[in-house]
C-alpha positions in Angstrom: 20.3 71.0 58.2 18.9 67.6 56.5 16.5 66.1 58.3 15.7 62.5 56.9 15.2 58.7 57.9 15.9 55.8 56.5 14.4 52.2 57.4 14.2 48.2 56.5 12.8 45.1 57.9 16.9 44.5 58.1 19.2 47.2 59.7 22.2 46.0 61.3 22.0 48.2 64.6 24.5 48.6 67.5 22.9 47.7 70.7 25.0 47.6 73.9 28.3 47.0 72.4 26.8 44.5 70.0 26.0 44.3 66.5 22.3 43.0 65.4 19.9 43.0 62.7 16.2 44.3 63.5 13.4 45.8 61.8 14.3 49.7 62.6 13.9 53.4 61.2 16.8 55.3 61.5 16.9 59.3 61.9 19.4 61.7 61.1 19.8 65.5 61.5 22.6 67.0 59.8 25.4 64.7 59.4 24.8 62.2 62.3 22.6 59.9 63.4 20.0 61.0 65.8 17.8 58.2 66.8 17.0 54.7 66.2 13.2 53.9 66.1 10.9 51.1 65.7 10.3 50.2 61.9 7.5 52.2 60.5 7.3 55.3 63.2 5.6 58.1 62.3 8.0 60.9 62.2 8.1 64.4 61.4 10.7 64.3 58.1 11.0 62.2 55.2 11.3 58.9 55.2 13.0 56.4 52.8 11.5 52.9 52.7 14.2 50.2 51.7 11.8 47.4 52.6 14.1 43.9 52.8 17.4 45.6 51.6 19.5 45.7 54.1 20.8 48.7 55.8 24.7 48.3 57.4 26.9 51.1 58.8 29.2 52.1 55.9 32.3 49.8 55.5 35.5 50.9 56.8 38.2 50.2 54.6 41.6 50.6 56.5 44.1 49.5 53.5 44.1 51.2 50.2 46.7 52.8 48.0 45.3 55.7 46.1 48.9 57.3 45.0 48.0 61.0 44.8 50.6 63.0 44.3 52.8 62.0 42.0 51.4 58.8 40.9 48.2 60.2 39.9 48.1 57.9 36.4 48.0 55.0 38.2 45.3 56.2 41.0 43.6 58.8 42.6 41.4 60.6 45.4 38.5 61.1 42.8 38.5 57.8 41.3 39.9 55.7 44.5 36.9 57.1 46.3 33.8 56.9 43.9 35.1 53.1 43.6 34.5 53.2 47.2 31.2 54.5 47.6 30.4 51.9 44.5 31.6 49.7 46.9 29.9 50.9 50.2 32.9 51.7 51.8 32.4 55.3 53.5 36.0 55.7 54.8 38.9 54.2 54.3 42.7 54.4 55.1 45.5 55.7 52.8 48.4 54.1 52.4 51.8 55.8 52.8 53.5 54.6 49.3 53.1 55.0 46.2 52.7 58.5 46.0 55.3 60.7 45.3 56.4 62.0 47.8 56.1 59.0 50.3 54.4 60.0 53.8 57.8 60.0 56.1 57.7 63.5 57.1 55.2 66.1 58.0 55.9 68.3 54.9 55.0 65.3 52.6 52.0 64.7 54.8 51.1 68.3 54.2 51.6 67.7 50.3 48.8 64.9 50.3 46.5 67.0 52.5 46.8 69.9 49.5 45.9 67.2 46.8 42.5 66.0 48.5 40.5 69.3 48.1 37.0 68.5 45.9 38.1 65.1 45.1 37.0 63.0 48.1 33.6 61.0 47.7 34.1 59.2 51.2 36.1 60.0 54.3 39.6 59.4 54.3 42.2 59.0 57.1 46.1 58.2 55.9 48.8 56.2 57.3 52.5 57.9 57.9 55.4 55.2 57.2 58.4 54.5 59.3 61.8 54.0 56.9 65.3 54.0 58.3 65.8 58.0 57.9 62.7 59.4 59.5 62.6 58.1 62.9 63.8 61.7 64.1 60.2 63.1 62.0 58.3 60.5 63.6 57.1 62.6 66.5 55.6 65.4 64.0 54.4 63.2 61.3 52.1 61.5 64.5 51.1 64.9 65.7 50.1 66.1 62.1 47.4 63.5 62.0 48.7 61.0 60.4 46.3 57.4 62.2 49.3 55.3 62.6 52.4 54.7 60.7 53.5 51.1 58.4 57.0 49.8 57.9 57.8 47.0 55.0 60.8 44.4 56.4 61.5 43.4 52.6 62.3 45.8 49.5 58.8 47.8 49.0 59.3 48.0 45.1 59.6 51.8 45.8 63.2 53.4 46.4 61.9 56.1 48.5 60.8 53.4 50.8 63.1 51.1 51.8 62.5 48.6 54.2 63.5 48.5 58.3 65.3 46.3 60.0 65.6 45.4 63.9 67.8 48.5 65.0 65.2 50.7 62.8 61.4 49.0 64.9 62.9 49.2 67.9 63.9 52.9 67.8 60.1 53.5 66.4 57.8 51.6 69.0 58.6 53.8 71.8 57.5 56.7 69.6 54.6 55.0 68.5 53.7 53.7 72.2 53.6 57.5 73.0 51.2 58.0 70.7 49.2 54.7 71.1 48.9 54.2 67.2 49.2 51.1 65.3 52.4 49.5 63.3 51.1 48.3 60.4 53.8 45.6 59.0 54.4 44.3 55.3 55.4 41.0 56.7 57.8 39.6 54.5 61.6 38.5 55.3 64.0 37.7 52.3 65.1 34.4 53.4 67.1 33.5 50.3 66.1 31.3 47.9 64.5 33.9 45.6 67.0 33.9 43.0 66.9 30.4 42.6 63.7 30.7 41.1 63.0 31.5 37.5 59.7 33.2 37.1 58.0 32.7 34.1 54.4 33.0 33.2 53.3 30.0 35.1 52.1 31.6 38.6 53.6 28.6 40.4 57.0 29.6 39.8 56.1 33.4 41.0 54.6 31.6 44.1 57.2 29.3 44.3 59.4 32.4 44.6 57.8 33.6 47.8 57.3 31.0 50.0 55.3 31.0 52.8 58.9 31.1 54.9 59.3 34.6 54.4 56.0 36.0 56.2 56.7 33.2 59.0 60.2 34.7 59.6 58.7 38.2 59.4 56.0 37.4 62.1 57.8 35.7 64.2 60.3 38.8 64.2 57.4 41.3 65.0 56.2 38.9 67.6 59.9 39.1 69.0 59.6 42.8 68.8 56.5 43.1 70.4 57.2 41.2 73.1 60.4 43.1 73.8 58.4 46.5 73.8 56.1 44.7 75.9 58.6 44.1 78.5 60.3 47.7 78.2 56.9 48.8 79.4 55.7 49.8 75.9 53.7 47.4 74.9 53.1 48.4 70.7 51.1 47.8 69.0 51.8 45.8 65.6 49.7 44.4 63.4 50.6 42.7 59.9 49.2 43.7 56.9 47.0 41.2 54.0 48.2 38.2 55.5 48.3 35.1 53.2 50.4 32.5 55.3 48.3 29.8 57.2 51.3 28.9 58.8 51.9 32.0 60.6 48.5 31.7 62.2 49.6 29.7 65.3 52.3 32.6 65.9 49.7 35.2 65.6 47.4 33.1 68.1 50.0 32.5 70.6 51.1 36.3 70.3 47.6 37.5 71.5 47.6 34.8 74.2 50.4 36.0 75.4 48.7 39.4 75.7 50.7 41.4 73.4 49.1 43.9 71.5 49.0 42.0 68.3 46.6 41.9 65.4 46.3 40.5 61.9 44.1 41.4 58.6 43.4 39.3 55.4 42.1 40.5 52.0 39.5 39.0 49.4 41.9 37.8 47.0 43.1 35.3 49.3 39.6 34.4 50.4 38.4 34.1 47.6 40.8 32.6 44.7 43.0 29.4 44.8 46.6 29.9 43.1 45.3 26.4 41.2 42.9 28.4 39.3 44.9 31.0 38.0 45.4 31.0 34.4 49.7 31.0 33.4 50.4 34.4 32.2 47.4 36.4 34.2 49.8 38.9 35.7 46.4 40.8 37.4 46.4 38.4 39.4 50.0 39.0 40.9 50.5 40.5 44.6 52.7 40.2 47.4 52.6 38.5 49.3 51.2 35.9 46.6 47.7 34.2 46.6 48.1 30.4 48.0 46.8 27.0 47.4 42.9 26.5 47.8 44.3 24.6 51.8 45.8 27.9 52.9 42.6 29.7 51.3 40.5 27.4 53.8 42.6 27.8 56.8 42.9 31.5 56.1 38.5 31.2 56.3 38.9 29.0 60.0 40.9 31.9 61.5 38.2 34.6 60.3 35.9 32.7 62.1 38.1 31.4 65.1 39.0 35.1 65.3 42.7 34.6 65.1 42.7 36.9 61.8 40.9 40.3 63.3 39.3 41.9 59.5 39.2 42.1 56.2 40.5 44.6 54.1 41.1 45.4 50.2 44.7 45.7 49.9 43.7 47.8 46.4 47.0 48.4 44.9 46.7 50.0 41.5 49.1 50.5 38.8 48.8 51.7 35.2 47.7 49.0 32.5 51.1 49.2 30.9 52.7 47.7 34.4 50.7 44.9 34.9 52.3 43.6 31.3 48.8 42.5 30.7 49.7 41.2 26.8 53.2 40.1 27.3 52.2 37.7 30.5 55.6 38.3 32.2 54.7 37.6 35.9 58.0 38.9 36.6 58.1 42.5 35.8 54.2 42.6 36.4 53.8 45.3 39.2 51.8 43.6 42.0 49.1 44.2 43.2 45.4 43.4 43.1 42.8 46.1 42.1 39.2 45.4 43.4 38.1 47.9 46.0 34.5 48.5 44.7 33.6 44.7 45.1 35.1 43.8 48.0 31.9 43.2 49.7 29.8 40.6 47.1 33.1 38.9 47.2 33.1 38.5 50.8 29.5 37.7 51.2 29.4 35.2 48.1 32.0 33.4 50.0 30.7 33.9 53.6 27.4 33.1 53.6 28.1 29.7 52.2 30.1 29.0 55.1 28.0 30.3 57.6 28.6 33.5 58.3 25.4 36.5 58.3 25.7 40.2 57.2 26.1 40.8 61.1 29.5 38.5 61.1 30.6 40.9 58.1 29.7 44.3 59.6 31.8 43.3 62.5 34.9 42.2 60.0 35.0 45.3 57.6 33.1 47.9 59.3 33.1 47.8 63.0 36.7 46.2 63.9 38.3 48.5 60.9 37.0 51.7 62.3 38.2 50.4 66.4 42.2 49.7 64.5 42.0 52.9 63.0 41.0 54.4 66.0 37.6 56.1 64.4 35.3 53.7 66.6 34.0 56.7 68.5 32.2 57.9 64.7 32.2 55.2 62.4 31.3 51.4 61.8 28.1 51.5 63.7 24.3 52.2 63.6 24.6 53.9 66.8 22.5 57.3 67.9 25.6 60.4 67.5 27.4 58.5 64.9 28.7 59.6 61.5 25.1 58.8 59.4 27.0 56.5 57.2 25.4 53.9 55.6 25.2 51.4 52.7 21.7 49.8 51.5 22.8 46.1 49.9 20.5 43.5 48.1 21.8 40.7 49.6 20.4 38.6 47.1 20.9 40.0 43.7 23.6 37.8 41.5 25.3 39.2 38.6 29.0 39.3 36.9 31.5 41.6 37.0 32.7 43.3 34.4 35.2 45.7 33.7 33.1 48.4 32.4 31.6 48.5 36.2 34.6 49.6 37.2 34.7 53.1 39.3 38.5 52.9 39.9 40.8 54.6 37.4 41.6 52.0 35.3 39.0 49.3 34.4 40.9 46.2 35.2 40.8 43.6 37.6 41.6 40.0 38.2 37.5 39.5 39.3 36.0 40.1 35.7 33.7 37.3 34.6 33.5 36.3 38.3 29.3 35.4 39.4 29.0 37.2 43.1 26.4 37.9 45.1 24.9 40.6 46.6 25.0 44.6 44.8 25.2 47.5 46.6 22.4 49.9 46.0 22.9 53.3 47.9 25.9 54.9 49.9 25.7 57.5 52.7 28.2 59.3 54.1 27.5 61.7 57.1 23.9 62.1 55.8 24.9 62.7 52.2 23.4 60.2 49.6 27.0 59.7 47.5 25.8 56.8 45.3 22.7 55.6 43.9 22.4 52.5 41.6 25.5 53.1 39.4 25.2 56.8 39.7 27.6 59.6 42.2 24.8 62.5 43.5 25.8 65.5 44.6 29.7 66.6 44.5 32.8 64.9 47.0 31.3 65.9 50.1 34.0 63.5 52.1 36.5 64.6 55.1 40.3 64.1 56.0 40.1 62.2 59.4 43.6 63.2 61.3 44.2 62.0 64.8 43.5 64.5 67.1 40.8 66.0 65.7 38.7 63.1 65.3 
């Protein structure tokens, strides 16, 4: 069994319920975390001085599309996760599309359980989806493991996935009641109009194409949801995915008012780029929903810190080069989706910091509130003693550029090269194991499925 500590003049502890940052030496036996001692103890094991850096629980990444099976050339297990211990992150959640086959039923949930052997470098949990023809396999895709379930209301750019309507949320929140797991919602309503539009490789006319209208609508239909499974004694929970919409942030406020169980998450490409500063014909840039104007990028920062958005998370939604249409510049057919999970945290903190926020605020928005919505707050996203010993070990003040041959993720592009951030994550730990060292992966994938009910 390892026996080790770890310390800093700068640990971001759990105390009470609370996150701070003190001076502390942290021990671990085995794969937890066994007590939390004053900085310089004397202590009976090996102990590794980090001095300033500072030490915060891993970061809990609840949104990322790795695409294994089946899609395995655009993403996979071993690449998605040695980008995320490059990144710091020490368990994250995977999405339900686009793999092949999509996780609707319990056999395809089996199917991605077979592909993880000896590839995970972090812990990995997995969302199930809810589509029109598997509300009948809901029941056993939940009591297979799956940590909650995610619905599109607008065409998923995957057949195998199409999207729900009214008739198709109401028949799953009961199930999903039962449980007491989370339904995660691409918020987006087709509200007409999107025809009208021709896209061309100006990004305007892709925004212009999908107006902020179409995730009002959508929230304000899950709201209407939720309060109806509210009243039938239910009581959901929903929660809408990468939210770029400041207009749809009063709805979301008055929701949780209101006291539904309601929730909301943002990403760092809406933090962090404008749509005025993207180049015409820049299809890496491209997502749904899109990237706003630097006003919504500012109100979308107000409700981070008013609390009316609940995390951040990376949204990393990989495709092959040859879908992006990276030389033709035809936003159009571009697949969206933005790749960046590595980097998610200097994006955050260059941002953050200069707006007030400390490496506390940041542990509690992508560590500590991402573990609680996935329901792995009893293990993860704290220094606390009988935790998972995850940990990264971040110089908060090291600048530098990104380029794409940093890149851990399977293909090295991404809209962030040439971008200045700050701060560099130096070491990863996950459950005691020191993953990632200074651009280097130690020892072999030593990460875990987490399935509900055997967490």
């Amino acid at each position: 069994m390892s026996h080790f500590a770890l310390q800093s003049k700068n640990v971001v502890v759990n105390n009470n319920g609370s996150n701070e940052m003190i001076a502390a030496c942290i021990e671990v036996k085995g794969e937890l975390i066994h007590a939390i001692h004053p900085y310089n103890s004397t202590l009976s094991c090996q102990v590794f001085d980090y001095a300033e850096h500072v030490i915060m629980p891993g970061l809990v990444d609840s949104h990322v599309h790795i695409n294994e099976p089946g899609r395995t050339e655009w993403e996979g297990f071993n690449t998605a996760t040695q980008a995320a211990a490059a990144g710091g992150i020490t368990a994250l959640v995977d999405m339900p599309l686009n793999c092949i086959p999509v996780t609707t039923t319990k056999a395809a949930f089996e199917e991605k359980l077979a592909a993880i052997d000896d590839k995970l470098w972090v812990d990995c949990g997995f969302w199930g989806g809810v589509i029109p023809q598997n509300i009948a396999d809901l029941d056993d895709l939940l009591n297979a493991g799956v940590l909650g379930v995610k619905s599109f209301l607008i065409d998923s750019g995957i057949a195998e996935f199409p999207n729900v309507e009214a008739k198709d949320i109401r028949a799953a929140m009961p199930i999903l009641a039962k449980h007491d797991v989370p339904y995660l919602i691409h918020a987006e309503l087709d509200c007409g109009g999107f025809n009208d539009v021709v896209i061309n490789e100006k990004y305007n006319s892709f925004l212009a194409s999908r107006p902020k209208k179409w995730e009002n609508d959508a929230i304000s239909l899950m709201v209407d949801m939720a309060r109806e499974s509210k009243e039938k004694g239910d009581n959901c929970k929903v929660h809408i995915v990468h939210l770029s919409s400041d207009e749809a942030l009063a709805t979301i406020a008055s929701a949780k008012q209101e006291g539904l169980r309601f929730s909301a998450e943002t990403c760092p490409h809406y933090l962090t780029i404008a749509s005025e500063s993207i180049p015409d014909g820049k299809t890496l840039f491209k997502c749904c929903p899109p990237i706003r104007e630097e006003s919504n990028r500012e109100h979308l920062w107000q409700a981070i810190s008013d609390g009316r958005l609940d995390f951040i998370v990376s949204d990393h939604s990989p495709c092959t080069p040859e879908l992006k249409h990276i030389d033709t510049g035809d936003i159009e057919k571009a697949w969206g989706g933005i790749s960046a999970l590595q980097f998610g945290l200097p994006l955050i903190w260059t941002e953050a910091k200069q707006r007030g926020f400390n490496l506390v605020d940041i542990t509690r928005l992508m560590s500590s509130e991402t573990a609680k919505f996935a329901g792995l707050e009893k293990i993860k996203g704290q220094i606390s003693v009988g935790f998972h010993a995850d940990f990264l070990v971040f110089d908060a003040d090291k600048s530098y550029t990104i380029t794409n041959e940093m890149i851990k993720h399977r293909h090295n592009i991404t809209p962030y090269a040439g971008r200045t951030v700050t701060g560099q994550v130096l070491h990863t730990y996950v459950r005691g194991h020191h993953v990632y060292q200074q651009d280097e992966f130690l020892d072999t994938p030593i990460g875990r499925p987490l399935l509900k009910g055997q967490l």
